[in-house]
FILUMKE-565163 format. One line per 2 residues: for each residue x, z, y of N, C-alpha, C. Coordinates in Angstrom, 3 decimals. Last residue first. Example, Ala and Ser with C-alpha at 12.3 -4.5 7.8 and 13.67 -1.06 7.14 Angstrom:
12.850,7.080,-2.250,13.670,7.140,-1.060,12.900,7.870,0.030; 13.190,7.800,-5.690,12.300,7.800,-4.500,13.200,7.800,-3.300
end
This chain:
5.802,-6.082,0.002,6.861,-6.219,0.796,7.223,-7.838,1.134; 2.735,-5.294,-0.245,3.568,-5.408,-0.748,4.694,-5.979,0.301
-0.469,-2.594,0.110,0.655,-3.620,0.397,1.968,-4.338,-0.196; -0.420,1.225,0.068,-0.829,-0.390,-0.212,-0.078,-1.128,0.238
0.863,4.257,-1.027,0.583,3.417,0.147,0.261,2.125,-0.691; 3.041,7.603,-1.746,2.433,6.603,-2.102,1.604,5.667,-0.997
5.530,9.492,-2.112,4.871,9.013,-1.479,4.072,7.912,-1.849; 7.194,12.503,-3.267,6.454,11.486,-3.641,5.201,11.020,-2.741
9.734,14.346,-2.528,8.770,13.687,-1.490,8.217,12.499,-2.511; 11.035,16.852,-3.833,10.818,15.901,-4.512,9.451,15.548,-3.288
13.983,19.217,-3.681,12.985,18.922,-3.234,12.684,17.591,-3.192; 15.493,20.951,-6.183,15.536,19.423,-6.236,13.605,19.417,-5.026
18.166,23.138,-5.383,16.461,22.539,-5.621,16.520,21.060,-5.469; 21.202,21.717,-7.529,20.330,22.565,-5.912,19.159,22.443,-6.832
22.822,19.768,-8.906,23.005,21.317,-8.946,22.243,22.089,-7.716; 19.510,17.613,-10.469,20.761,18.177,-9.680,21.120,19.773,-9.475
18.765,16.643,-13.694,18.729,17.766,-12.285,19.633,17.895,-11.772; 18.203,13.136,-14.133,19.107,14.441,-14.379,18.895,15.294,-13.216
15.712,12.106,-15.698,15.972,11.663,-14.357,16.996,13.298,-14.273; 14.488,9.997,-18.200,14.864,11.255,-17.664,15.598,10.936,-16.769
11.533,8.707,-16.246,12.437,9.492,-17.119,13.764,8.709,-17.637; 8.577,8.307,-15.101,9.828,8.134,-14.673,10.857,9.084,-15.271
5.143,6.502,-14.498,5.895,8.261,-14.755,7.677,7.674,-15.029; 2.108,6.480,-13.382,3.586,6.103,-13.437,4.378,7.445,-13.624
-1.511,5.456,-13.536,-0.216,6.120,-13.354,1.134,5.772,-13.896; -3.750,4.490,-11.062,-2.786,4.114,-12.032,-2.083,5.104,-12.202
-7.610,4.143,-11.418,-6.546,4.760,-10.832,-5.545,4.341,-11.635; -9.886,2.337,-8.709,-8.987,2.596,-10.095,-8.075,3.469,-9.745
-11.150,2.135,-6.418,-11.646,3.058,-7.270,-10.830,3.099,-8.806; -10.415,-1.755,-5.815,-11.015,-0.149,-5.106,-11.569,0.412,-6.867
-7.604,-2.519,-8.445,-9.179,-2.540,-8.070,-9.337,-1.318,-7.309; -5.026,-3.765,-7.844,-5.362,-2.840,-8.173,-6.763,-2.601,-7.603
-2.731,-5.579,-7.720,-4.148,-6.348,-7.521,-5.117,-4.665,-8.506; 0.411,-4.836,-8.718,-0.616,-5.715,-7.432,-1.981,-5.826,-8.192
1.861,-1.734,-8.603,0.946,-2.254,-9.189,-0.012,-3.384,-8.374; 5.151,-0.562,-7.924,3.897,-1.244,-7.506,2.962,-1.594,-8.675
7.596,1.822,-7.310,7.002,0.822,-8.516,5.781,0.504,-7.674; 10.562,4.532,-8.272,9.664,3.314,-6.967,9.137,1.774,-7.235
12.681,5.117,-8.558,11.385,6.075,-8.487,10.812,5.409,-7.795; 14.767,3.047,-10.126,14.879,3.626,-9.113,12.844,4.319,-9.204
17.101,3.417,-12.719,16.166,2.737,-12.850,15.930,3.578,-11.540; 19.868,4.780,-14.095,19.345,3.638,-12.410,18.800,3.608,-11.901
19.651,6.111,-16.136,19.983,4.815,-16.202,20.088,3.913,-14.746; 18.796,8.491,-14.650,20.135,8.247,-15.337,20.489,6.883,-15.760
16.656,7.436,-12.080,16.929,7.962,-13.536,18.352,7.745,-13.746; 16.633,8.116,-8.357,16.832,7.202,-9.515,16.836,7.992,-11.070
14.809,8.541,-5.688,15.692,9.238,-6.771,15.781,8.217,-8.062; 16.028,7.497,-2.466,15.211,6.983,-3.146,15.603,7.802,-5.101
17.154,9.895,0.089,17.479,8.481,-0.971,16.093,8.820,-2.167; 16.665,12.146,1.754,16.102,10.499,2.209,16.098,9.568,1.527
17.776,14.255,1.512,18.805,13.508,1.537,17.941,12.342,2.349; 15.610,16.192,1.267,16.781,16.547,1.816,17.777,15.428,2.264
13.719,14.845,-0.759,13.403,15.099,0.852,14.740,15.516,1.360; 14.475,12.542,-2.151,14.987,13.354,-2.499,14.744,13.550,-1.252
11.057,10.688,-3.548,12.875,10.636,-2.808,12.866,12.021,-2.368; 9.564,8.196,-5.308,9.784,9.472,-4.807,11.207,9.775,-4.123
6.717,5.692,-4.348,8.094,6.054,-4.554,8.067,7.515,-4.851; 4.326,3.544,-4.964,4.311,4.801,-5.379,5.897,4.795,-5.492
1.331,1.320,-4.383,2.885,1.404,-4.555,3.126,3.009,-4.723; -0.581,-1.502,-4.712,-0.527,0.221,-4.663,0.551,0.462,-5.618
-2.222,-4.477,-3.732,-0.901,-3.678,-4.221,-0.969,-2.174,-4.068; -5.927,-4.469,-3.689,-4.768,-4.590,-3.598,-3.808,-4.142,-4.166
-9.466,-3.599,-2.933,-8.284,-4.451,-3.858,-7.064,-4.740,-3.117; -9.387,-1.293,-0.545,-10.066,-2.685,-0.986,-8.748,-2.686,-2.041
-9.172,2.109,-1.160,-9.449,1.016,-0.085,-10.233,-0.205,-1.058; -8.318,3.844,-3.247,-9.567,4.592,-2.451,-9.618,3.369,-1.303
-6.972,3.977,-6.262,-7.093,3.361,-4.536,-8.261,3.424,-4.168; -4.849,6.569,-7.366,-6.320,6.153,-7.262,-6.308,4.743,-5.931
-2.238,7.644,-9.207,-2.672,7.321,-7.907,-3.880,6.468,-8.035; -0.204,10.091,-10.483,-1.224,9.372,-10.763,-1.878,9.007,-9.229
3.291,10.827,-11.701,2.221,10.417,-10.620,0.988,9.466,-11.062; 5.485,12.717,-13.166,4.090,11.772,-13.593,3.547,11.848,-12.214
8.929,12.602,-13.727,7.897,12.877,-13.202,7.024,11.318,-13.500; 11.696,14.894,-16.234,10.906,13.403,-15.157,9.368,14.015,-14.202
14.936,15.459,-16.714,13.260,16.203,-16.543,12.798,14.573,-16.055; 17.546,17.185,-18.242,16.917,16.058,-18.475,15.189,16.219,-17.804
19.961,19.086,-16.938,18.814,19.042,-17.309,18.242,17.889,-17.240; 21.563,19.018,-14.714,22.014,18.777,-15.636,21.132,18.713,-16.299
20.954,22.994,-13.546,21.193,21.682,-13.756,21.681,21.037,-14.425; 17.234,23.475,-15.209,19.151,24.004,-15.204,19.408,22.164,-14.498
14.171,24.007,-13.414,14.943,23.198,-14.124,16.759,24.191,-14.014; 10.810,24.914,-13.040,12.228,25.196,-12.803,13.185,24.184,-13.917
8.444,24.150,-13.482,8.603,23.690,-11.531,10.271,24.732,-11.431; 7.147,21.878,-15.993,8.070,22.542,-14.943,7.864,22.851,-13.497
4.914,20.385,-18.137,5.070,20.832,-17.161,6.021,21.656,-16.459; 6.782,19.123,-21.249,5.822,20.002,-20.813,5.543,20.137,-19.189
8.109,17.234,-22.855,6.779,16.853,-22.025,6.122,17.623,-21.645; 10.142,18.277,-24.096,9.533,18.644,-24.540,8.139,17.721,-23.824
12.195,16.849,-22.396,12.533,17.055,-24.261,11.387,17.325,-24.789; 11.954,16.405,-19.906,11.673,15.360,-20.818,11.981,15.574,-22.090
9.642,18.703,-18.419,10.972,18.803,-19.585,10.686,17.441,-20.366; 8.333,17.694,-15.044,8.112,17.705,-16.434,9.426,17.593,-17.559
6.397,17.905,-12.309,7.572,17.446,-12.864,7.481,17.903,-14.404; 3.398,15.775,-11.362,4.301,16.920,-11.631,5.509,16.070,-12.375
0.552,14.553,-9.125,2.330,14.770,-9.480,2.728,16.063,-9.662; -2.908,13.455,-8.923,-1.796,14.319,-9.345,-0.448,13.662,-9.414
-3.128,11.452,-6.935,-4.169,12.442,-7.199,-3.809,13.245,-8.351; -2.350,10.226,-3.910,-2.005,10.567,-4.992,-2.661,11.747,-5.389
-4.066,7.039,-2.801,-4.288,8.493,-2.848,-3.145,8.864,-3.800; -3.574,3.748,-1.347,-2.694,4.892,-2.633,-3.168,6.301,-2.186
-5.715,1.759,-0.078,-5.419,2.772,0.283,-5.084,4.014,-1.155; -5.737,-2.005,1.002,-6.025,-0.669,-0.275,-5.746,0.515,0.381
-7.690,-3.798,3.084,-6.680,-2.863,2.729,-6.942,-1.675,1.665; -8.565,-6.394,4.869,-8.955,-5.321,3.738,-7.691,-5.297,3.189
-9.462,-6.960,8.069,-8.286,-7.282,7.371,-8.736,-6.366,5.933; -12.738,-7.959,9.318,-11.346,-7.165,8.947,-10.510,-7.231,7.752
-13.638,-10.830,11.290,-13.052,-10.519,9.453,-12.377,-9.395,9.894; -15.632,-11.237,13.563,-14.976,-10.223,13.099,-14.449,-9.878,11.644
-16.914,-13.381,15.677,-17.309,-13.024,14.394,-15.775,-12.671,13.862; -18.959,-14.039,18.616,-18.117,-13.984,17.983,-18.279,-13.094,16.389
-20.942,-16.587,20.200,-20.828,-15.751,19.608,-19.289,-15.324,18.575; -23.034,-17.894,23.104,-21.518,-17.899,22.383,-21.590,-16.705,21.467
-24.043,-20.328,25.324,-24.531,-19.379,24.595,-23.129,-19.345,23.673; -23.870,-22.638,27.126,-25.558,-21.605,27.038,-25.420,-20.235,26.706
-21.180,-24.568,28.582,-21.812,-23.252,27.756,-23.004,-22.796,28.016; -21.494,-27.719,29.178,-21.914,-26.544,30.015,-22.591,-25.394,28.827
-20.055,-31.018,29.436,-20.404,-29.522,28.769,-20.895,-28.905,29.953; -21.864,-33.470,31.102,-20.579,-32.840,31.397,-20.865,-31.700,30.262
-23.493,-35.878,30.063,-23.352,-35.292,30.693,-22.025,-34.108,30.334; -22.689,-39.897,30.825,-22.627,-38.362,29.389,-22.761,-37.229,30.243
-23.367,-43.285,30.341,-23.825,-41.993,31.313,-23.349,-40.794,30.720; -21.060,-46.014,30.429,-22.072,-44.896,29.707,-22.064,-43.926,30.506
-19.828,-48.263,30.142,-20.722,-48.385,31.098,-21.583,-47.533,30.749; -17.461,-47.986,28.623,-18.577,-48.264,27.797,-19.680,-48.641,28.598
-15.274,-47.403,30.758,-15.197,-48.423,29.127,-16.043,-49.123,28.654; -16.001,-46.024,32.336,-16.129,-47.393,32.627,-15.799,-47.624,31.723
-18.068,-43.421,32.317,-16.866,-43.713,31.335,-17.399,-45.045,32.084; -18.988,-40.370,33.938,-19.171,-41.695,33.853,-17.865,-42.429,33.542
-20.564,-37.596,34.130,-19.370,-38.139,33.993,-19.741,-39.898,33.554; -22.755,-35.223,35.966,-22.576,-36.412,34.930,-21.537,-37.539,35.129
-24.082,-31.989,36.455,-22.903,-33.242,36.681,-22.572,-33.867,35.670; -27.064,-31.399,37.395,-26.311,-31.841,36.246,-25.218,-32.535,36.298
-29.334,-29.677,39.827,-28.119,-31.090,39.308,-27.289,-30.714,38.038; -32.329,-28.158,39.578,-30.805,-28.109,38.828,-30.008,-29.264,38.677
-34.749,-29.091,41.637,-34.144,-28.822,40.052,-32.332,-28.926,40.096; -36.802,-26.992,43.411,-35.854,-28.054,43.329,-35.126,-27.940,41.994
end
């Protein structure tokens, strides 16, 4: 015996149509693409001389070099540093704050950023440089 078909009937047109009836379906999956900030060197550094440090006086003029790679898809790749003890964001003597982007940064490039002079404080200066994709 065969398969009824329910069929809808328009008095407008005096037309026969048959009703939908799914066969068959498929779905299709964009992932989102995302950079991904490696940091692939940070040091600190005598801004008188540009040499490498890991002691400072305080009061002392020093900065820092970060170099960061993106190891995702094209995108923003960002790069702060902050004062692990406190949580604040470290600024230079002028202001200027430890915390910069680069948009449209090719997978497999790398950037760097560097940040001076930035005065020593009277402690260790414990230094959280973080880096990440995206923009705000």
């Amino acid at each position: 015996m065969a398969e009824k078909i329910p069929l809808i009937y328009e008095n407008v047109f005096g037309k026969q149509a048959y009703a939908r009836v799914k066969d068959t379906e498929q779905t299709i999956t964009i992932t989102l693409a995302a950079g991904k900030g490696t940091i692939v060197d940070a040091y600190a550094y005598d801004y008188a001389t540009h040499t490498k440090i890991t002691k400072a006086y305080p009061g002392q003029e020093i900065g820092f070099s970060v170099t960061v790679r993106n190891d995702g898809d094209k995108d923003t790749i960002w790069v702060t540093g902050k004062d692990k003890d406190t949580g604040a964001i470290i600024t230079n003597k002028y202001g200027v704050p430890f915390d910069a982007s680069t948009p449209g940064l090719d997978s497999g490039k790398i950037w760097g950023y560097t940040i001076d002079p930035v005065v020593m404080p009277n402690k260790n200066f414990n230094v959280l440089i973080e880096a990440g994709h995206g923009s705000a």
